[in-house]
matplotlib code that plots the C-alpha trace (Angstrom):
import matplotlib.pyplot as plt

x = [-39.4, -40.8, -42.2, -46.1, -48.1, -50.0, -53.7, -53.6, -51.0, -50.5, -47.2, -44.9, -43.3, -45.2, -44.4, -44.8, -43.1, -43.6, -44.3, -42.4, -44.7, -47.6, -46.5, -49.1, -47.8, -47.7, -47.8, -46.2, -45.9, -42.4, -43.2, -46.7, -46.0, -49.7, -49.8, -52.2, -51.9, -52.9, -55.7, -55.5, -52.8, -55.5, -55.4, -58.9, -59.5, -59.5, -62.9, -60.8, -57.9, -58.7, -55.8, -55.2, -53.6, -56.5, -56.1, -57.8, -55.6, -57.2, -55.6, -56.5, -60.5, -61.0, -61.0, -61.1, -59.7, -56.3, -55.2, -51.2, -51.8, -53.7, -54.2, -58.0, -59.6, -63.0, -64.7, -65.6]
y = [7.1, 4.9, 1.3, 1.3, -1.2, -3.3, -3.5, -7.0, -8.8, -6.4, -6.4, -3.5, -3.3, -1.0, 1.7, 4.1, 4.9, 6.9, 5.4, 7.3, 7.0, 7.7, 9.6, 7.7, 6.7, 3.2, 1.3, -2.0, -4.5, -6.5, -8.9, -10.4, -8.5, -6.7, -3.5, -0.4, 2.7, 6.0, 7.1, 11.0, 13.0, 15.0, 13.6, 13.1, 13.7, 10.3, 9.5, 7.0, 8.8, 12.7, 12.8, 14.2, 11.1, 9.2, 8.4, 6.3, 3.1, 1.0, -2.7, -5.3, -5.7, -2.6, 1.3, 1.7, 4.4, 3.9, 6.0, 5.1, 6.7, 3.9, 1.5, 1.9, 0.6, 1.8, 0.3, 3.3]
z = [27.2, 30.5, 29.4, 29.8, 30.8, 27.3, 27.3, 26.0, 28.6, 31.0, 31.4, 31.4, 27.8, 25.7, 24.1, 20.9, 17.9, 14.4, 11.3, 8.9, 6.1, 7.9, 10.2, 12.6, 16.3, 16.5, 20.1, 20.4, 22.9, 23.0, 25.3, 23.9, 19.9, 20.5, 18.2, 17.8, 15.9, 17.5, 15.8, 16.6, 18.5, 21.2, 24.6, 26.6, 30.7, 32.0, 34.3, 36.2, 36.7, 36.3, 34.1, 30.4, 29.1, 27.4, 23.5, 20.9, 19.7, 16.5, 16.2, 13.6, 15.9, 18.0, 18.3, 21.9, 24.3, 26.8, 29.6, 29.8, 33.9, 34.9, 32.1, 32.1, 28.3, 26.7, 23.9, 21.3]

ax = plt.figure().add_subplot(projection="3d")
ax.plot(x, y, z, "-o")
ax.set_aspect("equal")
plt.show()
């Protein structure tokens, strides 16, 4: 799985795994230790981008949306 780039530092060392209790998908930075649960599993068209690789994250303050093609955030 490719190393995206975090919406919190920027830099590219993100990436996903699943929770086995949950069964949630959890994204985690290693570089700056930012995390965010996926909050659904359906994938939006990106208006940046034109691409289907939008999702919702949550973290401890915001739901917002993330497109791992271009790194583009949205406040929900």
């Amino acid at each position: 799985m490719a190393l995206q780039s975090c919406p919190k530092c920027k830099e590219n060392s993100f990436t996903w795994f699943i929770s086995g209790k949950t069964q949630l998908t959890t994204w985690s930075c290693f570089d700056c230790d930012y995390e965010a649960k996926q909050t659904d599993n359906i994938e939006q068209v990106c208006e940046n981008c034109k691409e289907t690789t939008k999702i919702k994250l949550k973290d401890k303050e915001k739901e917002y949306w993330w497109c791992s093609n271009c790194n583009e955030t949205n406040d929900i």
